[in-house]
N, C-alpha and C positions, 0 to 999 in steps of 0.2 A: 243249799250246799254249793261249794263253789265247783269247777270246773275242775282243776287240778282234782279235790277231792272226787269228784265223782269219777275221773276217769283212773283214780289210781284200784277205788275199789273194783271196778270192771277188768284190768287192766289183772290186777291181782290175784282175783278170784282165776283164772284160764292159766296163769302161771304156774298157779296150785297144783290146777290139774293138771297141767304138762308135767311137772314135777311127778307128779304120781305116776304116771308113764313111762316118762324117763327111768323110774327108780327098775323098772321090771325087766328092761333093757337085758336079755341075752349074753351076755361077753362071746361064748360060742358061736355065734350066730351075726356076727355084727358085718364081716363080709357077704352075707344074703343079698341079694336083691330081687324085686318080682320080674325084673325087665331088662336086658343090658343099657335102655338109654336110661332109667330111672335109679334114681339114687340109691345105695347098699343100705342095709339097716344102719353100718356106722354113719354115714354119710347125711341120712336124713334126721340121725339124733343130734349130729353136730350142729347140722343148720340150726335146729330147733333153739338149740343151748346159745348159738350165737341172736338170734332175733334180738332177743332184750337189748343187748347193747346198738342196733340199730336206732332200735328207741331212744337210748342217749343221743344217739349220733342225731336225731329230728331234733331235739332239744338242745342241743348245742349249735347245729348248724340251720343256717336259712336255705340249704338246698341240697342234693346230691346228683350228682353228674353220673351217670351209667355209663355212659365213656372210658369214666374213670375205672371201672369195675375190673378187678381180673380177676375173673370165674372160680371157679370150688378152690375153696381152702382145702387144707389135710384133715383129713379124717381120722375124729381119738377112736382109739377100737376097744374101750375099756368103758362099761359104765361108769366106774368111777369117777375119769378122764372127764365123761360127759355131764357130768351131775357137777362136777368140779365149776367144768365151766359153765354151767347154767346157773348153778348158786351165786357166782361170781360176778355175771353180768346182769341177774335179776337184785342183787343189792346196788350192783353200779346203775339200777334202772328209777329202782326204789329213792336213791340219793335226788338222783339227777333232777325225779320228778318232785322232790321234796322241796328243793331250791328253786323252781321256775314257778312263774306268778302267771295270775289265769291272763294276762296282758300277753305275755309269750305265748300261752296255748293259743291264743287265737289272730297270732299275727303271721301273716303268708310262712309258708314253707312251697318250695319249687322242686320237681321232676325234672332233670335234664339229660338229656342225650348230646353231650359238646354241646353245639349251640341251637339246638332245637328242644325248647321248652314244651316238654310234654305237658305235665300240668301244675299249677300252681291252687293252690286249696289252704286253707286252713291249718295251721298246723296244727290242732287237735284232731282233725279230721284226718291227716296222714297219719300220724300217730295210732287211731284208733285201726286205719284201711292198712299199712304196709307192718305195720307190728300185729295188735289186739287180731286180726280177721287173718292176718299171715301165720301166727301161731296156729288158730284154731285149724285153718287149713290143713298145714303140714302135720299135725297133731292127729286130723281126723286119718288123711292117709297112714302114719304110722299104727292108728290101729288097727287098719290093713292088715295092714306088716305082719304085726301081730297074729292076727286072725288066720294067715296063708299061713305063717309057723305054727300056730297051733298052739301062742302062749295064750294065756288068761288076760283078757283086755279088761282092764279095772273101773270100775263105776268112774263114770264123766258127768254126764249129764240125768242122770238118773242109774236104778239097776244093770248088771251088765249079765247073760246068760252065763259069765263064766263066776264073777262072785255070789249069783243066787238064785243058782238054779231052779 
């Protein structure tokens, strides 16, 4: 199996599941948050929905500059808003990875801060580190989220106490 293949399945299967999370998403509750420095429920389902299209952005470009960054976007406060945009940037992901040849997956991608090169890897290997492990990340906090509201956090990775008890 080639490269591209293997990581679209990997890559896939975690969007799934965020997808199923996403779907459970509150509308009441989306200005929550557990902390005033940490993200609102809306806030952290945005990020989530935005990640995929980062992945484009490694596949397209040979680096990203954190310099360049200017911090949180707006926040959708509507699940739908937010599934909206996750459906939208996990097909613009699905594309993106559909047209790059496993030549590109494994030709440098760079971390920059202006002009101090954090780090330079792989670009399957970013790909897998700032999307695939950034997902799961932000994913496992939101069922946090979940858990401190008191919603039903839905099978991920096996049964959850709340679908089978």
């Amino acid at each position: 199996m080639d490269a591209r293949a293997q990581l679209a399945g990997r890559v896939d299967r975690d969007l799934d599941l965020t997808r199923t999370l996403l779907d459970r998403l509150p509308d009441q509750s989306m200005s929550w948050r557990p902390h005033p420095r940490s993200f609102s429920l809306a806030g952290l389902a945005t990020h989530l929905a935005r990640l995929p299209h980062w992945g484009v952005q490694m596949l397209a470009h040979d680096d990203y500059d954190l310099a360049g960054a200017t911090g949180r976007a707006s926040e959708h406060q509507a699940r739908g808003d937010v599934l909206d945009m996750f459906d939208r940037h996990v097909a613009e992901w699905r594309e993106a990875l559909a047209t790059t040849t496993d030549a590109r997956l494994v030709s440098p991608w760079t971390l920059r801060r202006g002009p101090v090169v954090v780090e330079i890897l792989p670009r399957l290997d970013a790909v897998e580190r700032f999307l695939l492990h950034h997902v799961i990340h932000h994913r496992g906090q939101l069922t946090v989220y979940f858990r401190l509201l008191d919603l039903r956090v839905p099978d991920i990775y096996g049964p959850t106490a709340d679908d089978h008890p």
